[in-house]
N, C-alpha and C positions, 0 to 999 in steps of 0.2 A: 342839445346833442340828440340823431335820432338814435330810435331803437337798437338799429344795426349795427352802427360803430360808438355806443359805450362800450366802456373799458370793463374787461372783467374783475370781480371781487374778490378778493384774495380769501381765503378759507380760514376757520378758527386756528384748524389742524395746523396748515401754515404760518398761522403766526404763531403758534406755541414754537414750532419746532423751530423757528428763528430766534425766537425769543430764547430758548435753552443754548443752540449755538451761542447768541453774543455772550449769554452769561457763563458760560463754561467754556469757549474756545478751543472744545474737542469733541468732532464728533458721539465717539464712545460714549463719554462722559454723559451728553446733553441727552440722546435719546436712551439711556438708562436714567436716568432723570424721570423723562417722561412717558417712562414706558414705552416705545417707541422701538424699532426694529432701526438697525443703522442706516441699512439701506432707504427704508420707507423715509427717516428723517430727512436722507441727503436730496431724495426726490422731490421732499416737501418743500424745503428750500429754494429749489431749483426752481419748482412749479412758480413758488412765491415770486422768486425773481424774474422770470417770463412775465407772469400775472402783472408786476409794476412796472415792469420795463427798466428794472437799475440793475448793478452789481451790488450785491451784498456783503460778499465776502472774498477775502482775496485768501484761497487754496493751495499750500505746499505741499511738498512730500513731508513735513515736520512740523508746521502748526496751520492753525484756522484765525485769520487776520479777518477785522470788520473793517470794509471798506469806510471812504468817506461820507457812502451815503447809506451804507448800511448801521455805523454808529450814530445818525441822525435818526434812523428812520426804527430802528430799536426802540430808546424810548419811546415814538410813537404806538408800539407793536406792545412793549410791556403795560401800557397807560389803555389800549383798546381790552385785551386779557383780563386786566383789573375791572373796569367796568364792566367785562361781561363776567366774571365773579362776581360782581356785587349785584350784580341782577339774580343770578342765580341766588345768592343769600337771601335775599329782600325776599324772592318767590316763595322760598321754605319758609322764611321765618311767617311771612304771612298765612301760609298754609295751617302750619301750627306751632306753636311756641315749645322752646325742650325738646324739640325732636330732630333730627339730621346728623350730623356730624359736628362736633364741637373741638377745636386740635387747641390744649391747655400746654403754653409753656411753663416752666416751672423751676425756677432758678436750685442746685442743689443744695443749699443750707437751709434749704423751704420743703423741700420734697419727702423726705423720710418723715418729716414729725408733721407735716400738716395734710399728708395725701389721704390718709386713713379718712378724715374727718370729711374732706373733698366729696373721694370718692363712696363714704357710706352715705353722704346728704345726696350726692345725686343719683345712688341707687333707690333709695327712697323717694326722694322726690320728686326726679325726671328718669324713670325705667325706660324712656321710650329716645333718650338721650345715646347718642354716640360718643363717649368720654374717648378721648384721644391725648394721650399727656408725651410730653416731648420734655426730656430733665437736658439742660443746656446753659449756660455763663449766659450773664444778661447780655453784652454784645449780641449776643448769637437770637437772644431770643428777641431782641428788636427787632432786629433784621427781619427773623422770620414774620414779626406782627406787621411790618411796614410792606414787607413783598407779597404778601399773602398767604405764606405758608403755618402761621398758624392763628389764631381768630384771638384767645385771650392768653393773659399773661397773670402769672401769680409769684412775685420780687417784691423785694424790698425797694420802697423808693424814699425819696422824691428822684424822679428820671428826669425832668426837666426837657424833655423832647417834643420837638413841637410836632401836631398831631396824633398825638397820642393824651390820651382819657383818663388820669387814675380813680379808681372808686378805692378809697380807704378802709381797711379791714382790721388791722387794730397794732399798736403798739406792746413792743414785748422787753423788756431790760436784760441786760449782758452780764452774765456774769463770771465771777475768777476761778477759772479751774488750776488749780497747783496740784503738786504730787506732794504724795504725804510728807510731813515733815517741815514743812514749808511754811517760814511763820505767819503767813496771810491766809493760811488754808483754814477754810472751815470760821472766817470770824464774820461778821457782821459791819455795815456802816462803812466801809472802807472808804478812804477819802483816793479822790481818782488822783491825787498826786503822786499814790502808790505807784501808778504807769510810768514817773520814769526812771526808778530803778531798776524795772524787771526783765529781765529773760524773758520775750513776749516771742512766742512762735506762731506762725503764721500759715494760710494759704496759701496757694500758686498763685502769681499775677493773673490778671483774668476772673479772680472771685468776689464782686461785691463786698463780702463780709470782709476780705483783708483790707480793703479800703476803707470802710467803716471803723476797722480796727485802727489803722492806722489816723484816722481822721479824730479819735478819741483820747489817743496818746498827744493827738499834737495841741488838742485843747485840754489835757492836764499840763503843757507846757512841756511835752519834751519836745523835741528840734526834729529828734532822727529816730527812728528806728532798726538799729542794725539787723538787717534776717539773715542769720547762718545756715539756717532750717528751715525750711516748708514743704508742706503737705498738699495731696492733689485733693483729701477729703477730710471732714470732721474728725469720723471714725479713727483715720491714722494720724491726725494732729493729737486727738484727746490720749493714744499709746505713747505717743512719744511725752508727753506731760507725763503719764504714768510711770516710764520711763525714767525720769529725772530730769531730762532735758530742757525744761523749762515750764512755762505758765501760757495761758492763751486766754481769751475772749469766748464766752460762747452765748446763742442768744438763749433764753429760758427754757424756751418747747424742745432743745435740742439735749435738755438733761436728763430727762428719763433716761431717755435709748442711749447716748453716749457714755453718761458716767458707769452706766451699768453693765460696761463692758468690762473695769477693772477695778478691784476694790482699792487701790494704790492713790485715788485721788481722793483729791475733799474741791470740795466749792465754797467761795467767799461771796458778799454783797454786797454791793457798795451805796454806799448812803446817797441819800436824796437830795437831788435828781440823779438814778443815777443812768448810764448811758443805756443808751436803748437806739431799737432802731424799726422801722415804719415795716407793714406789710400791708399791700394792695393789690387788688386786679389790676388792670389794664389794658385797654381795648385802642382801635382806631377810631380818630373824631369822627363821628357820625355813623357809627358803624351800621349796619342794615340790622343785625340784633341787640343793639344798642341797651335796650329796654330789657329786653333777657336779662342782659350781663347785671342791667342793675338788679333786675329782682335778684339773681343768685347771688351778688353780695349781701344783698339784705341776707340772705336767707345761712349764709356762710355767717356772717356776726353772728347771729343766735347761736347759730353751731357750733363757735369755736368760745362762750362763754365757757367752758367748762377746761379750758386749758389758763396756765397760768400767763395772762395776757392782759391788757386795757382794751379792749372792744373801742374803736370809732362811733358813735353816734352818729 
């Protein structure tokens, strides 16, 4: 093909601003997204589609529809995007390690009791770091590691997803928060067959931890778990136990700060083995700061010996 008549190359601009249309299906929406002026996005689109020569999208007065060869050609647009993020990471990380922007998600049964430790190792250690913490339900914060919007993960796993990296950080045990009065409050060794008589209150669907919970009850052999009550946070699961309303689960790091909201509870332990549950980073396979992530795990194990946990080796 000569000079003359190649085809012109579609602009980054443009394929962001395509890219946010398919995935939100309203203008509004996609260029506050991307910071973007509505008009400037609608143009971008436009241009895009001159630039290829296809229809992208099919325009009403009431929604924004992706045509047939615009939801082909999407994928292409978010897969070009990704790559040129991942070039841009590669660059920085190469330039210098610990420095740029780093966007930490951070599941909420993890964030109050391990951010402190987080964020004083990486004010100490990387001052030249961009800490960026996003608190979000693991759903959410997959999504954000697989589309790009945020670089590491700090949950509970095993995730089992393919492409994605766990670097292990250490094991912590669950233990029986009851309200006073309660004859398992405050004893020792509890045999986990205790779980299927109790009153167990729980998180909102959507929380790790109540899946865990419920995954512990069902290997003490109970079947079911009725929930009459659940809570959107810790904080208001552990009043309502205060409360009388029942008994819950919590993991170790989460007793300081929680029990010492009311003096109405006691805490029990359950004998060995007793249930527990994993916490880890979590990055994309082959990530461009890949090697980063691992130093700062190493570097988080030492930091978090001094909490009541089992450190990973």
């Amino acid at each position: 093909m000569s000079s003359g008549t190649r085809r012109r190359q579609p602009s980054l601009s443009q394929l962001r601003a395509f890219a946010a249309v398919a995935e939100h299906l309203h203008f509004r929406d996609a260029a506050a997204a991307i910071g973007m002026s509505q008009p400037a996005l609608s143009g971008a689109v436009s241009a895009l589609e001159e630039t290829l020569g296809v229809t992208l999208l099919e325009r009403t007065t009431r929604k924004v529809l992706l045509s047939p060869a615009g939801e082909r050609l999407a994928v292409r647009a978010k897969a070009v995007l990704d790559e040129v993020q991942a070039l841009l990471e590669e660059a920085e990380a190469v330039r210098a390690p610990f420095t740029g922007v780093l966007r930490l998600g951070v599941i909420p049964t993890v964030a109050p009791y391990l951010l402190p430790t987080v964020l004083h190792l990486v004010h100490d250690r990387c001052p030249d770091l961009d800490l960026q913490v996003h608190e979000e339900q693991t759903a959410s914060l997959l999504d954000g590691l697989q589309n790009g919007r945020l670089d590491l993960l700090l949950l509970a796993v095993p995730l089992g997803v393919p492409g994605v990296v766990e670097l292990p950080l250490f094991d912590e045990d669950f233990v029986l928060v009851t309200p006073i009065g309660h004859p398992l409050g405050g004893r020792e060794g509890i045999g986990r067959e205790a779980l299927k008589e109790l009153h167990l209150l729980l998180l909102d669907e959507g929380h790790c931890l109540r899946d865990q919970a419920l995954e512990i009850c069902r290997e003490a052999g109970r079947e079911d778990a009725p929930v009459t009550t659940t809570a959107a946070g810790l904080s208001t699961l552990v009043q309502l136990v205060a409360g009388g309303m029942g008994c819950t689960l919590l993991p170790r790091t989460a007793l300081p700060l929680e029990t010492a909201r009311s003096s109405r509870l006691l805490t029990g332990t359950f004998a060995p083995p007793a249930p527990a549950r994993r916490i880890a980073l979590a990055m994309r396979a082959g990530a461009a700061r890949g090697a980063e992530y691992e130093e700062l795990a190493s570097a988080l194990r030492e930091a978090l010996r001094t909490l009541p946990v089992r450190v990973v080796s």
